[in-house]
C-alpha positions in Angstrom: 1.6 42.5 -20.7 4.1 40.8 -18.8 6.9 43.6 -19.5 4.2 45.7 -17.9 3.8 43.8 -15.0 8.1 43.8 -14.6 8.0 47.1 -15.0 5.1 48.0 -12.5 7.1 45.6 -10.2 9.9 47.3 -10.5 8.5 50.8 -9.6 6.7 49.3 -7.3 9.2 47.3 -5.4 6.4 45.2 -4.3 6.4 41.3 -4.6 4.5 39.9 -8.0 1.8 37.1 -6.8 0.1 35.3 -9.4 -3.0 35.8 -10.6 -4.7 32.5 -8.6 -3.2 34.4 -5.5 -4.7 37.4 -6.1 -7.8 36.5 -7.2 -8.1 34.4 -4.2 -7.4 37.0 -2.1 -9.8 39.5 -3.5 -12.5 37.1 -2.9 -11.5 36.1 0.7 -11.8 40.2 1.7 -15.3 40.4 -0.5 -16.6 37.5 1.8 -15.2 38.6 4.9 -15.9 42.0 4.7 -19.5 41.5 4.0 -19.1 39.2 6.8 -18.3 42.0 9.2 -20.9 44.8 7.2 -23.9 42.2 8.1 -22.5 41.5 12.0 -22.0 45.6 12.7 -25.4 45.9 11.3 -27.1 43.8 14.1 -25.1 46.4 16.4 -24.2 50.0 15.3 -26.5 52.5 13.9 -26.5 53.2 10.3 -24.1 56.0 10.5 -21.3 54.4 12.5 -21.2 51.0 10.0 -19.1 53.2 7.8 -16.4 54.0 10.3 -16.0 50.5 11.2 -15.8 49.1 8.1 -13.3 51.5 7.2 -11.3 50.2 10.0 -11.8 46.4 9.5 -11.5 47.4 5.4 -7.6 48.4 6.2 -7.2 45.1 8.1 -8.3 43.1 5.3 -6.0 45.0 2.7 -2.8 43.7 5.0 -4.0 40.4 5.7 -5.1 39.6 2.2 -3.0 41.6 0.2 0.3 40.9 2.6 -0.5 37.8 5.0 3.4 37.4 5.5 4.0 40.6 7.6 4.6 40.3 11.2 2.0 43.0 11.4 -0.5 40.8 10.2 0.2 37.9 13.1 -3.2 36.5 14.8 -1.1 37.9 18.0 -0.6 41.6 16.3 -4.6 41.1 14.4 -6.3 40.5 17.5 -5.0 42.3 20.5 -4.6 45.7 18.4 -8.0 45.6 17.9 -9.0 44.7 21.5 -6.2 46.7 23.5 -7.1 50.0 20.8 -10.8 49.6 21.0 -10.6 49.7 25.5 -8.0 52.8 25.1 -11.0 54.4 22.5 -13.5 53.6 24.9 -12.0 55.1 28.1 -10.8 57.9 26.3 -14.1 58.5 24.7 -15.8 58.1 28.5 -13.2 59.9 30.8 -11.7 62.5 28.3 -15.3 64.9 27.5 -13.3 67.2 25.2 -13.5 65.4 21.9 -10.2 67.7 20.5 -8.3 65.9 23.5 -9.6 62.3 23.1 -9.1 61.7 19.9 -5.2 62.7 19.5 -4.9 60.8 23.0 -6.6 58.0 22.0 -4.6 57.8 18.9 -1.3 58.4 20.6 -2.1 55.6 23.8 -2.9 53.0 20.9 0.5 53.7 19.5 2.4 53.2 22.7 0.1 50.3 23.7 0.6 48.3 20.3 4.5 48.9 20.4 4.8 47.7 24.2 2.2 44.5 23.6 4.3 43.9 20.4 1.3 44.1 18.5 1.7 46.6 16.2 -1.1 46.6 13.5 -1.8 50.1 12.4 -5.8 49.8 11.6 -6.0 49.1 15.1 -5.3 52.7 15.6 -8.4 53.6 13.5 -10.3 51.0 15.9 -9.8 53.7 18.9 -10.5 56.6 16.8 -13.9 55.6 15.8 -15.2 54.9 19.1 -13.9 58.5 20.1 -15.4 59.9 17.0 -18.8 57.6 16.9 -22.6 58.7 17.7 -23.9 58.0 21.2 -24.9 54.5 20.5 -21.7 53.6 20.1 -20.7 55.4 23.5 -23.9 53.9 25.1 -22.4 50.3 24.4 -19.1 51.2 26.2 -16.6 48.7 27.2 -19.3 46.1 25.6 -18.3 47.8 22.2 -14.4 45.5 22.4 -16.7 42.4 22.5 -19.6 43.3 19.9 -18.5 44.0 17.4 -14.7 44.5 17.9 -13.5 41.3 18.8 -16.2 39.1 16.4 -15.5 40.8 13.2 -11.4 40.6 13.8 -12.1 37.2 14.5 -14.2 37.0 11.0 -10.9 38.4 9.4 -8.6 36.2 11.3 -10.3 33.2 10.3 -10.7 33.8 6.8 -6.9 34.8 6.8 -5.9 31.7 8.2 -8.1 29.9 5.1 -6.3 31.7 2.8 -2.6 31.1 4.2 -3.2 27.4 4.7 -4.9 27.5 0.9 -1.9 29.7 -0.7 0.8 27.6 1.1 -0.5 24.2 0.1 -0.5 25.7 -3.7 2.8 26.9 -3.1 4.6 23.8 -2.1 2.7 21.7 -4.4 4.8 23.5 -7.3 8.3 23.2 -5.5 10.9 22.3 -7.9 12.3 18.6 -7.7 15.3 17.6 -8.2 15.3 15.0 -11.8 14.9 11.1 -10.0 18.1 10.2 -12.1 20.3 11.7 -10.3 19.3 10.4 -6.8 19.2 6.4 -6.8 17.1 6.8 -4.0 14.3 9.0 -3.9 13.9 13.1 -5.7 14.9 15.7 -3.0 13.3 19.2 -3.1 16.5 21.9 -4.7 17.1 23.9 -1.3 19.9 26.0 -0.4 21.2 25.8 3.6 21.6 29.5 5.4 25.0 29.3 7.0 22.7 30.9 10.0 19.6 30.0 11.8 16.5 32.1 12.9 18.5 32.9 16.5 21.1 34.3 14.3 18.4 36.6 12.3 16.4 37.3 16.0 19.5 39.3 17.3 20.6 41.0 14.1 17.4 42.4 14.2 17.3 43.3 18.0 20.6 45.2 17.3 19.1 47.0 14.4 16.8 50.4 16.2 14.1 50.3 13.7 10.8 48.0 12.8 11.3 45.8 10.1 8.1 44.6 9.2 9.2 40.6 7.7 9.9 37.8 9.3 12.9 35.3 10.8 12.2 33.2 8.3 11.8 35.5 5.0 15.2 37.3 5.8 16.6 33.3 5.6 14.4 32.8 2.7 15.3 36.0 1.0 19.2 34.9 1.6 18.4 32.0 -0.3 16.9 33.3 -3.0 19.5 36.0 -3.4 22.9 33.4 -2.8 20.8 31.1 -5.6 19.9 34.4 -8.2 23.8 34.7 -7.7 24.9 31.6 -8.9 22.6 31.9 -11.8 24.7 35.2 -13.0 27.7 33.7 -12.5 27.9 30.3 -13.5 25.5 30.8 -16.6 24.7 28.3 -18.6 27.6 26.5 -17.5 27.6 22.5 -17.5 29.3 20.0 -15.8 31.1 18.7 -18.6 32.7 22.1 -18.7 34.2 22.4 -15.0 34.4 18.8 -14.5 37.8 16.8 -13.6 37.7 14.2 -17.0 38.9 10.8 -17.0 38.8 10.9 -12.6 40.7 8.4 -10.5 38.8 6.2 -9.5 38.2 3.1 -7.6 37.0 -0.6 -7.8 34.9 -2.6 -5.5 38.2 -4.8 -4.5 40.6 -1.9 -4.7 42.9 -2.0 -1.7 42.4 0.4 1.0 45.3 1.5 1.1 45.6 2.5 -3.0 42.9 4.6 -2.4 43.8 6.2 0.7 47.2 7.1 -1.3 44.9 8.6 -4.4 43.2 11.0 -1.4 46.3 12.1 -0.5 48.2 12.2 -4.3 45.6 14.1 -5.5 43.8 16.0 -2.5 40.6 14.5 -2.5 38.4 14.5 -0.2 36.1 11.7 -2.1 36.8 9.7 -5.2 33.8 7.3 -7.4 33.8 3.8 -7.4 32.9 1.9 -10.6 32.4 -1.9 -11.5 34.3 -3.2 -14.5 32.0 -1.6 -17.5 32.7 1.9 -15.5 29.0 2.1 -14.1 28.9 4.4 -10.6 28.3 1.9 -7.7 29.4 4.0 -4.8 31.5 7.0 -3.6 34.3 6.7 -1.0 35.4 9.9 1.3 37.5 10.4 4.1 34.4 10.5 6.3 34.1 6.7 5.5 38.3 5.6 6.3 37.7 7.6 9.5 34.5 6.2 10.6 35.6 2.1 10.1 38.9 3.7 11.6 37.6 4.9 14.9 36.3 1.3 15.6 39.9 -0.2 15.7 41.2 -0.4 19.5 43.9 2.3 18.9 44.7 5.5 20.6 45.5 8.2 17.8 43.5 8.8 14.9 47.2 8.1 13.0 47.7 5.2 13.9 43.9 3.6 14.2 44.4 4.8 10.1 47.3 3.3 9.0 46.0 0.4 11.0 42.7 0.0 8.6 44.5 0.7 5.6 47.0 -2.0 6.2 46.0 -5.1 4.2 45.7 -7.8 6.0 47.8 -11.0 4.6 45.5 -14.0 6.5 43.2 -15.6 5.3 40.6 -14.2 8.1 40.3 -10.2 8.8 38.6 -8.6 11.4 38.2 -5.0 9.7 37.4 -3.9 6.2 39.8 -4.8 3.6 39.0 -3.3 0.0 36.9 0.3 -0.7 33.9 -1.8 -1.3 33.4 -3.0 2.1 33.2 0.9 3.2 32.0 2.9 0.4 28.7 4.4 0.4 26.6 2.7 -2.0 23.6 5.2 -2.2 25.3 8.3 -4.2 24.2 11.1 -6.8 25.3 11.5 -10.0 24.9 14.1 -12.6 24.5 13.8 -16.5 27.4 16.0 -18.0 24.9 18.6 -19.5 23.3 19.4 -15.9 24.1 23.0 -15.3 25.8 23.7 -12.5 24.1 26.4 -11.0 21.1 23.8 -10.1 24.0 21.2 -9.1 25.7 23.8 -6.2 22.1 24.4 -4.4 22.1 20.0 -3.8 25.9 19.8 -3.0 25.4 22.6 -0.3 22.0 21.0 0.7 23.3 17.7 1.0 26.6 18.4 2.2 28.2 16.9 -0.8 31.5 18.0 -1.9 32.1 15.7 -4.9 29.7 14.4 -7.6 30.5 11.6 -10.3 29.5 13.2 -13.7 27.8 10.4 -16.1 27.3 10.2 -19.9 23.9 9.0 -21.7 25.1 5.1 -20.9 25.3 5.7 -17.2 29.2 5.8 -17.5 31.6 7.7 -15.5 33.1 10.6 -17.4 34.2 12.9 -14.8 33.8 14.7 -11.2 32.6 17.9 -10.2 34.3 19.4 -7.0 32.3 21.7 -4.7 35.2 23.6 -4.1 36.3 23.7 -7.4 33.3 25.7 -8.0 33.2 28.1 -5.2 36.7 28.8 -6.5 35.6 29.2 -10.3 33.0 32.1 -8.4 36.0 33.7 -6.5 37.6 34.3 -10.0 40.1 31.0 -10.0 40.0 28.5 -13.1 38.9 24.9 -12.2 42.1 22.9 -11.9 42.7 19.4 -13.6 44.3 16.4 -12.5 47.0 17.8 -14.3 47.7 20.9 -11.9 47.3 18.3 -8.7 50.7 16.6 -9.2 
């Protein structure tokens, strides 16, 4: 059954939703649809119920069955309906030729929809049954938008926003957390960072001359999704113990600044692990941290303000930081060596974290894994050792 569903999926090239989802959904049109049978019934004759049930019916197909399309907005839901259903009702009572105000009526909703930016396409069916309805239908006239146009959308509408606020609860409820051992902190939801923003996606689209019927925020999504599926293929089931750098350099709690500031530079770091004396993780130290205790010594170039910080001082006193412990940052993730890294990249590009000390089952540091030495094992180059930094 599930190879079936693949396949159908595939063919299809329509988005699988879970069975909850769709269940869910199926019942929210049942109840809103007979919702909007009983309300036409108090105003429409017999014969026109079925024409605007047919309308509402295709409504309720997108907004259950797709709720994330623009088309589907309470913006697009509402005023198609209302702005189609005033265009069929002067059409219907200006235009007496019924081969005329149909295509017009049709046609006017079209242009009205695109130019209100509230393009829903059932609200083109909305116009056409006015045009095409009995004489009680023409009898109610611009009364007709109101009752029943405008209470059954807002039947759908409400029901829609039920579902949305149900589906999304579900939906968040089964993110994926990141394993509590690896943060000393708190878990933090996996997420990867777009290296653009919704503005970004706003005037892609703009420059694009079609309709693309998904949102700002799915294109990012769908980025994502995509940059993360890519990962997976290429990194495989590999583990940090098998791209790590073994056996690091790392520092102590009283290790002089400027021994470690030299290992930065030795072995192009940009961050190196600090341990305590049975080789347990206690902090991480980057170049972020020298230049931020740096910048509060009173000199005028970053150079000098530096070499200033890193100089030790010989008196008994100091005014500035003396050893790596006194700026390290304390708080730091770690990884057990058999985390694969294609769920570590998604938290170093989250967090902005470009090195992570690797741990073995007693909590002891066995090695480091670079975010750039992965990005370079994806563009084809070999992770290097300490070995190949001199």
């Amino acid at each position: 059954m599930s190879q079936r569903r693949t396949l159908f999926g595939k063919l299809s090239g329509q988005q699988q939703l879970s069975h909850q989802e769709i269940l869910l959904s199926a019942f929210s049109a049942l109840v809103a649809i007979a919702a909007v049978i009983w309300l036409s019934h108090q105003f429409l004759a017999p014969a026109d119920i079925p024409l605007m049930v047919a309308s509402m019916g295709a409504s309720a197909v997108l907004l259950f069955a797709v709720p994330s399309s623009p088309m589907n907005r309470p913006w697009a839901l509402v005023t198609s309906h209302i702005i189609c259903a005033f265009i069929g009702v002067s059409c219907a009572r200006y235009i007496p030729s019924l081969l005329v105000a149909a295509p017009v009526a049709v046609a006017l909703s079209i242009a009205a929809m695109h130019y209100l930016r509230c393009l829903h396409p059932p609200g083109g069916a909305t116009a056409l049954l006015i045009v095409l309805g009995s004489p009680e239908v023409h009898t109610l006239g611009y009364q007709f938008i109101f009752t029943p146009i405008a209470l059954n959308t807002v039947i759908l509408l409400m029901a829609a926003l039920l579902i949305q606020r149900i589906v999304s609860a579900s939906r968040q409820a089964s993110d994926i957390k990141m394993p509590s051992q690896w943060l000393k902190d708190s878990p933090h939801t996996l997420e990867i960072k777009a290296p653009f923003d919704s503005e970004d996606i706003k005037a892609a689209m703009g420059e694009i001359d079609t309709y693309i019927d998904v949102k700002e925020s799915e294109l990012i999504e769908l980025y994502r999704l995509a940059l993360r599926h890519y990962h997976h293929r290429h990194l495989g089931d590999l583990c940090c113990r098998d791209m790590m750098i073994a056996n690091p350099v790392a520092a102590e709690y009283g290790t002089k600044l400027e021994d470690v500031w030299h290992w930065l530079e030795k072995y192009r770091l940009t961050a190196l692990p600090v341990i305590d004396r049975a080789n347990h993780v206690i902090g991480i130290v980057s170049v972020d941290d020298f230049i931020r205790h740096a910048n509060e010594l009173p000199f005028e170039s970053l150079e000098a303000r530096i070499k200033a910080l890193i100089t030790y001082t010989t008196a008994l006193t100091s005014d500035k930081p003396e050893v790596v412990g006194q700026i390290m940052t304390s708080r730091v993730i770690t990884a057990p060596q058999t985390t694969c890294i294609a769920k570590l990249l998604p938290i170093m590009d989250e967090r902005d974290i470009h090195h992570i000390p690797i741990i073995d089952d007693n909590n002891k540091l066995v090695g480091v894994v670079s975010h750039d030495e992965i990005l370079g094992f994806l563009d084809g180059n070999k992770p290097r050792s300490l070995s190949d930094l001199g």
